[in-house]
N, C-alpha and C positions, 0 to 999 in steps of 0.2 A: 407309445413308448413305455419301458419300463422304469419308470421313476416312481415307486410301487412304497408296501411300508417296512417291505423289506431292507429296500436300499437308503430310506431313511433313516432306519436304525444304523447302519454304517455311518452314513454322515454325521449322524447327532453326536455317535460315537468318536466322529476325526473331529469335529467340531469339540469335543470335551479335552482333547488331547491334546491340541496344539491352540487353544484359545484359553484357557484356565485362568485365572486371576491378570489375564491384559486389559489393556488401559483402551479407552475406543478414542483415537486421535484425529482423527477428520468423518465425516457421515456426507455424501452424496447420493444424487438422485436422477442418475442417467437418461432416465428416459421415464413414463407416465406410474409403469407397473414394477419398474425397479429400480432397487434402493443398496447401496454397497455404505458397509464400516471398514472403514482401514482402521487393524486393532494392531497393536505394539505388544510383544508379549517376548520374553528371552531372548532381546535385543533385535527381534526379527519382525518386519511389519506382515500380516495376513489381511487380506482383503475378503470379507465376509460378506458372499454375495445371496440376495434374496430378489427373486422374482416371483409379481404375482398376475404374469401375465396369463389367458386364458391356453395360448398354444406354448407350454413349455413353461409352467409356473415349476420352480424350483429353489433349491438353499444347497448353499456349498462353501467352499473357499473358493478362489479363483486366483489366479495370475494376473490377467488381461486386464489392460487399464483403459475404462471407459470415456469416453466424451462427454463431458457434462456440461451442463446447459448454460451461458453466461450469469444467467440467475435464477437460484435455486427455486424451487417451487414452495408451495405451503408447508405439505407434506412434511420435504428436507427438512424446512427450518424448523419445524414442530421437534423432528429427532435432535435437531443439532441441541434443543434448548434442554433437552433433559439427557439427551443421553451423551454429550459430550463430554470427555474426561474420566465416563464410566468406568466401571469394572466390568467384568465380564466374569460371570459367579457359574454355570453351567448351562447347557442345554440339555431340554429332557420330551423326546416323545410321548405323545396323550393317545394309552394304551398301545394299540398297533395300527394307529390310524394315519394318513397324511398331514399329520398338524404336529410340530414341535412348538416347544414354549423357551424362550431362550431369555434367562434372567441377568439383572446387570444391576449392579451397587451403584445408585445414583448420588448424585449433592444437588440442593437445590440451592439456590443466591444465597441462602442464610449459614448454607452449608452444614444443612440438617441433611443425614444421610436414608436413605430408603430402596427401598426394590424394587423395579420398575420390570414389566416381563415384554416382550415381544412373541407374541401367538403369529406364527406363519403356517396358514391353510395351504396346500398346496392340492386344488382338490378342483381340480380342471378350471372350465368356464368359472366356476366360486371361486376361487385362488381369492386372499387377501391378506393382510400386515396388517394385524392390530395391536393397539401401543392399551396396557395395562396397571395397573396398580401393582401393590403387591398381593390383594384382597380381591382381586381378579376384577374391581370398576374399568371400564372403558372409558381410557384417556383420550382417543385419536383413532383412525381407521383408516388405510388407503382408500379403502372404497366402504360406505355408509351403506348400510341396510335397509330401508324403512318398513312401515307398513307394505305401502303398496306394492314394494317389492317381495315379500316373503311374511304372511301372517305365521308362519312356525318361526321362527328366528331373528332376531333385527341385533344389527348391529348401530349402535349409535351413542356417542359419548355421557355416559351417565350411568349406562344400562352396566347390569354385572356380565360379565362374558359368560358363555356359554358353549360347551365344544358341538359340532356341527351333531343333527340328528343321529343317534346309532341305528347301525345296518341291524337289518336280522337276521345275521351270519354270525358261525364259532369265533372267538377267537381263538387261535392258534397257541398263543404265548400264556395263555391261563394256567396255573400247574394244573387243574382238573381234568385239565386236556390229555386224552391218552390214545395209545393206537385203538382198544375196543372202542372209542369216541369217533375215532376215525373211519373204522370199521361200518359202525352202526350204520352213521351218516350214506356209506354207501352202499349199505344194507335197503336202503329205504328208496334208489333209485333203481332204474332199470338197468341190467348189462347191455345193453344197446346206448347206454347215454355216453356223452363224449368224457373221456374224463377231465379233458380241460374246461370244458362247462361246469363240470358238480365243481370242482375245487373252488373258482373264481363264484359262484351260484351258494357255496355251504361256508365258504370262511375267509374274513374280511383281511385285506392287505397284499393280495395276491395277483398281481399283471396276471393277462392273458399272456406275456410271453415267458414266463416265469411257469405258469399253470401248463403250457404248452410242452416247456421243456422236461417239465415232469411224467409227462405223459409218453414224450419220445423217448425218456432214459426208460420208463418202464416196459414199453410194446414196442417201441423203433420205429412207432408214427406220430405223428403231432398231431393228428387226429384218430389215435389210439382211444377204444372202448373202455369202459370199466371193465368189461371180460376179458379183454385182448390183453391188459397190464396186471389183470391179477391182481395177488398178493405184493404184487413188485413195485405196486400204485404206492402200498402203504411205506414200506421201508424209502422209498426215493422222497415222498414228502417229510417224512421225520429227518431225511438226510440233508433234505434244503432247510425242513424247521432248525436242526442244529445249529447249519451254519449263521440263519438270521439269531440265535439266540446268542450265540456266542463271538460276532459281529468277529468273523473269521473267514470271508467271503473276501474275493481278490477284484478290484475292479478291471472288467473286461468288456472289450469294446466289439464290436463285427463291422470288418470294412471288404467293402465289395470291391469286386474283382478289379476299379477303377478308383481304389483307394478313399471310396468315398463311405463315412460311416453309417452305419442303417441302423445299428441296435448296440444297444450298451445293457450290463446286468450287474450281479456282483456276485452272480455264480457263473462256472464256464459252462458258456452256449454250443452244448455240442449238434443240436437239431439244425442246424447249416450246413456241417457233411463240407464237403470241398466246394461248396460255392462260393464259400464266401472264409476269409480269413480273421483269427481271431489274434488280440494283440491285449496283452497285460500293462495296465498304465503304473504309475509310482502310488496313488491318490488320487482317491475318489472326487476332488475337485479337480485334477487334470483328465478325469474320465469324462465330466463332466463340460468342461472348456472344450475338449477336444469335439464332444457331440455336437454341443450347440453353439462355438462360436460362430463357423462358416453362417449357417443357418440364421443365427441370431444378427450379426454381422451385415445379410443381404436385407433381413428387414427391416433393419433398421435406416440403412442406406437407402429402400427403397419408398421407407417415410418421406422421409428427407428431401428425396431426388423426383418422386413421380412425375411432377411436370415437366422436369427439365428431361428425363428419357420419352416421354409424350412429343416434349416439342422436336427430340432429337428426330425419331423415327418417322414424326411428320414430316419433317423435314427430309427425311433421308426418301420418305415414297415419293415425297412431291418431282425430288430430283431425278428418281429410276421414269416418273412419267413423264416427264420434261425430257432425258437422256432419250426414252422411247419414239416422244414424238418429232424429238429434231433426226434422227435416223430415217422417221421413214421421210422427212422433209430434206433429207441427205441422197437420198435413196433416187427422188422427185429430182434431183440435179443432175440423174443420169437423160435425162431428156433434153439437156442441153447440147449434147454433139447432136440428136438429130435437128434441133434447132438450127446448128449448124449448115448441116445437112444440107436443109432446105432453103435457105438464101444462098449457098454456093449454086445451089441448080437453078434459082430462080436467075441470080447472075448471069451463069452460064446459056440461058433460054431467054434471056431477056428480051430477045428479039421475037420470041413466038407468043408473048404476055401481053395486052393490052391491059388499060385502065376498064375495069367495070368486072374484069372478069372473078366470076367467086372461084373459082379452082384451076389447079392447072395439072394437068396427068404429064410427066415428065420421068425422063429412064437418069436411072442412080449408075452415073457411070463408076460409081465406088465397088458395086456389085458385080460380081464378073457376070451374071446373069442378066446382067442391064435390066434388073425389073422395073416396073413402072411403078411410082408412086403417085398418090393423089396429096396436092399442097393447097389446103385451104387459103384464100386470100380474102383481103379484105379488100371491095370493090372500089371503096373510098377512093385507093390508095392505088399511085401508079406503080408499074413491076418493080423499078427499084426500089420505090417507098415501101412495097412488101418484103423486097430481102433487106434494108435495112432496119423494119422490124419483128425481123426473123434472130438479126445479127445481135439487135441489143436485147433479146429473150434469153442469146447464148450466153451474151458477155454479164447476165443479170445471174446466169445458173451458177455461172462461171465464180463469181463474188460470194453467190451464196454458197458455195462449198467450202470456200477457201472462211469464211465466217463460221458457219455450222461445223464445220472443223474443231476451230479454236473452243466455240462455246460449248461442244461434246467433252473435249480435251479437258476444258476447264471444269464442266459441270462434272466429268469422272473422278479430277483431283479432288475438289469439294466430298462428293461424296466417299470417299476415299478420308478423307479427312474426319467428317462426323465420323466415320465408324472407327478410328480411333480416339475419338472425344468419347465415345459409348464403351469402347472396351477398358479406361480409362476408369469410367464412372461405374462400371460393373465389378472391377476390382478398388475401389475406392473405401479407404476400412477408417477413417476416420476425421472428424469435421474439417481439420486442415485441408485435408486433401479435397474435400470437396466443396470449400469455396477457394481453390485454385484451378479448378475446373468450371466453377462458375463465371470468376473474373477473367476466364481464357474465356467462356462463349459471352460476355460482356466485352470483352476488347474487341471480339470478331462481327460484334452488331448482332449477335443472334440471340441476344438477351436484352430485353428494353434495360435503361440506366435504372430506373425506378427499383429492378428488382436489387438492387447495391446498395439499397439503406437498407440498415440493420445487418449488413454484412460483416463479419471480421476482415480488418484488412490482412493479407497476405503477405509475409515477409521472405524467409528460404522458403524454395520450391522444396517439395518433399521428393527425398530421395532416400531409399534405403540401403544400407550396408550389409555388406556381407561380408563370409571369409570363408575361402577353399578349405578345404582340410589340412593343406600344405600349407598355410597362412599366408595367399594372396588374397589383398582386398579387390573386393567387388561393388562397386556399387551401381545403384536399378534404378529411371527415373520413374515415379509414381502418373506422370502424364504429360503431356507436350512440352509445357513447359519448361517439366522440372528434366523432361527427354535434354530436347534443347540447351539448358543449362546446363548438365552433365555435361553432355558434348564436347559443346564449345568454349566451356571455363571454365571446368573443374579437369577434363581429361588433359594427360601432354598429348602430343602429335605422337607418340613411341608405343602410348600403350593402343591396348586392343579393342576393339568398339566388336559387338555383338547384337544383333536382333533375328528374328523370327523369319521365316522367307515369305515374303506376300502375304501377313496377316499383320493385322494390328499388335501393337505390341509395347513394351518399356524398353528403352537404349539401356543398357548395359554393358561397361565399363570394365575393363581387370586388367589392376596395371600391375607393372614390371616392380618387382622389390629393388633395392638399391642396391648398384651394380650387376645385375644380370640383363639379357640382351633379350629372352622370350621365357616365359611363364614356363612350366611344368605343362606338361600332356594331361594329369591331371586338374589343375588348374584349368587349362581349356575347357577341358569335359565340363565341369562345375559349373562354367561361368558359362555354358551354351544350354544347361540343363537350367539355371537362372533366368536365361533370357526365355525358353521355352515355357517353361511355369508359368513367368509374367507376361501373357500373352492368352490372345484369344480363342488360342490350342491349346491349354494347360493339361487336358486330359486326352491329349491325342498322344500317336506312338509313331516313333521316329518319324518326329520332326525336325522340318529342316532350318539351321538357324547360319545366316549370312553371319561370317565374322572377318576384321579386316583390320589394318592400321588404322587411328583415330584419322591418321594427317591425310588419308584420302577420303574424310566424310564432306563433301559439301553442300551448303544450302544455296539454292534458287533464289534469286534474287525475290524479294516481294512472298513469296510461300508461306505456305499458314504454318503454324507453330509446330516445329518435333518434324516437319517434313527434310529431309534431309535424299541425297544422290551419293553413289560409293561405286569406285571402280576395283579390279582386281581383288575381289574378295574370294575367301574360300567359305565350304559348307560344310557344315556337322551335323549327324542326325543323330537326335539324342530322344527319349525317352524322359521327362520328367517325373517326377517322385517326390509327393508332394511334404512327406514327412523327411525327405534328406532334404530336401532345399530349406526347410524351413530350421532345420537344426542347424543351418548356415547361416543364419540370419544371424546379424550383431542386436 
């Protein structure tokens, strides 16, 4: 990805401009590798977010409010103890490298005041948060360094900081630095070498997909030669150099044909051509939220959840082999009418059957061909003791179909059932929701109780709101429960109930504003495009979504949770769009 030390220069840059002399009001600790400050600054709170996780270590603002953990880690508290109440004095990039130094006016208990700095590495697998002096001692570390880890570098409370080894690459941003500099440097390699190689190979700070673009503005390949780009190598890199020097770069995003993002930059990505669409955000912290929440989002969730989607899926093949093997034992109950069969002819022949006999060759007056059958018997057993257990082999087939039935029927609903607990749990975006998804497969026996200590209890089912653009509310159950709940005691019986056709999905709701008899045409549209997204087809096209009066939803007596039967319903095939529906969201 290009999170490069280009595009940190922009950040450090939004970070100077809307954080300057704010007060840091709360510090949490989301999860192992990251760490958020809510800063207060011109009446407006920012969330200043730092990750130093190895896939995706980054600093930004952010929007999106994390789940944090009932109790703080060491870490947190170590921040909350100095840097609470801080200031926030500047942040400033070290040279042109992925490491900003972000300094804050502290008070300690005596209310002696001092400078406390935060160094955020952002520098892959290395990624790390270290808490500083103003003298640059090592206060605190996310992650510690020792000997046995690293004899060039240790990080460890005492030690003076030290910025990461320098590369033996140009830097770019030097004033010494000039185009014959640039020149030379390609002077010294081959015209056969890629030009994306020499760039990211001769001068530090430069993504491969950054290095790439320069190379397709100059020759119109992305694996464009030093010969093939020319002279046009030179001027397109001083043209990206200006923009990183004068942090006048626009953040842009590249979202694929299924609106899903692939590449973000903070120059425009023209080396995608029509495959792929490009979109200009507000801010480089919404460029940033937009990449990697989804992302961030499902690993987080699949921290959290692994065994319970393990035991789900085990569960769901146990069922498909179980459903397999009562069919072909379904299958086996077709032998019951010859069962039949053959104690009506043994009946019928009963006079030509003696006791002792092992078989009897008798014409199937059922066949217009009167063919002859052979009817094993059991010699024990006089003729009618053989058609009378001929009769209860039928009447046993007979029972068993009428059982293997039910327990097919039943074991389809079941499975049928887990796979909206799964699609449930695969759109599940925050701790609520997924111990209401837990206490759902604890009610249903499919979680031992043991795993329910240490659980939050559960209060509202999570439900989201929305709003058409005409201003009808909508609101989406987050999973069975909170389905259910909607349903049947938040909805009237007038307004509109909406789902998905034969896929798992959230119930959603769009009711009637006061005094009108049916919603807007657009309003439907919305609220089917809603129910579509929140389902297990969100990236499918024209899908089909059942929509009908609430007052004909009803539930099955005994049925698992969010199961629900509707008659008289109509369909709409809609197309979700994952950035309109979310601009709906309350």
């Amino acid at each position: 990805m290009a999170f490069d030390a280009g595009l940190l220069r922009h950040i450090v840059n939004e970070l100077n401009e809307k954080l300057s002399g704010g007060r840091v009001d709360k510090i949490y600790q989301p999860a192992r590798d990251e760490v958020v400050f809510l800063i207060r600054n011109n009446s407006s709170d920012h969330r200043l977010y730092m990750s130093a996780g190895g896939n995706g270590s980054r600093l930004h603002l952010t929007d999106i409010k994390l789940e944090n953990p009932s109790s703080p880690p060491m870490f947190c508290m170590f921040l909350r103890k100095h840097f609470s109440g801080a200031r926030f004095i500047h942040a400033e990039q070290q040279g042109f490298e992925r490491v900003a130094a972000i300094s804050f006016e502290t008070r300690d208990d005596l209310g002696v005041v001092s400078v406390k700095k935060i160094y955020v590495e952002l520098i892959g697998r290395l990624a790390n948060i270290i808490i500083t002096s103003e003298d640059d001692t090592i206060l605190s570390s996310l992650k510690t360094v020792d000997f046995s880890l690293s004899e060039k570098r240790q990080i460890l409370t005492g030690l003076k900081y030290e910025l990461p080894p320098a590369q033996d690459k140009i830097n770019p941003l030097e004033e010494s630095f000039t185009e014959r500099a640039f020149n030379d440097a390609a002077l010294g390699c081959s015209l056969e070498s890629s030009a994306e190689k020499f760039i990211i190979s001769h001068f530090i700070g430069f993504s491969p997909l950054v290095a790439r673009e320069a190379a397709f503005r100059a020759s119109g390949k992305t694996d464009g030669t030093l010969e093939e780009c020319g002279k046009r190598l030179t001027d397109v890199f001083f043209e990206i150099l200006g923009v990183i020097k004068n942090c006048s770069g626009k953040p842009c995003i590249i979202k694929n044909e299924n609106g899903v993002p692939v590449e973000y930059s903070f120059i425009k990505l023209t080396q995608y051509g029509a495959d792929a669409e490009e979109y200009v955000v507000n801010d480089f912290g919404t460029l940033l939220d937009t990449f990697y929440f989804e992302k961030s989002r499902e690993e987080r969730i699949h921290k959290k959840t692994g065994d319970i989607f393990k035991l789900l899926h085990n569960l769901e093949n146990r069922l498909v082999r179980k459903i397999s093997a009562q069919n072909d034992e379904l299958r086996a109950c077709d032998e019951g009418e010859k069962y039949k069969l053959y104690a009506d002819l043994i009946t019928a022949n009963i006079y030509r059957i003696k006791k002792g006999d092992e078989s009897a060759y008798l014409e199937d007056y059922t066949d217009p061909d009167y063919r002859t059958l052979k009817i094993d018997l059991d010699k024990r057993l006089s003729p009618s003791g053989n058609a009378q257990k001929y009769y209860k082999k039928y009447a046993k087939t007979k029972s068993a179909r009428i059982h293997l039935t039910e327990q097919i029927e039943s074991a389809e609903k079941e499975l049928e059932y887990l796979g909206t607990v799964l699609d449930s749990l695969s759109r599940a975006e925050n701790e609520k929701e997924l111990n209401e998804i837990k206490s759902e497969l604890i009610h249903g026996g499919y979680i031992s109780d043991k795993k329910k200590q240490g659980e939050k209890k559960v209060t509202n089912p999570s439900i989201v709101e929305y709003r058409t653009s005409d201003g009808h509310k909508v609101l989406c159950g987050r999973n069975n429960v909170a389905n259910e709940h909607l349903t049947f005691k938040i909805a009237g019986s007038n307004d509109w109930w909406f789902h998905v056709k034969n896929e798992p999905g959230s119930h959603v709701v769009l009711f009637n504003n006061e005094g009108e008899d049916d919603p807007s045409e657009t309003a439907f549209t919305e609220a089917a495009e809603i129910a579509a997204y929140n389902s297990s087809v969100k990236n499918g096209s024209s899908v089909p979504v059942d929509y009908t009066r609430v007052s004909k939803i009803k539930k099955p007596a005994g049925s698992k949770p969010g199961y629900v039967i509707y008659s008289s319903n109509w369909t709409a095939y809609v197309t979700p769009n994952a950035d309109k529906v979310i601009k709906l969201k309350k």
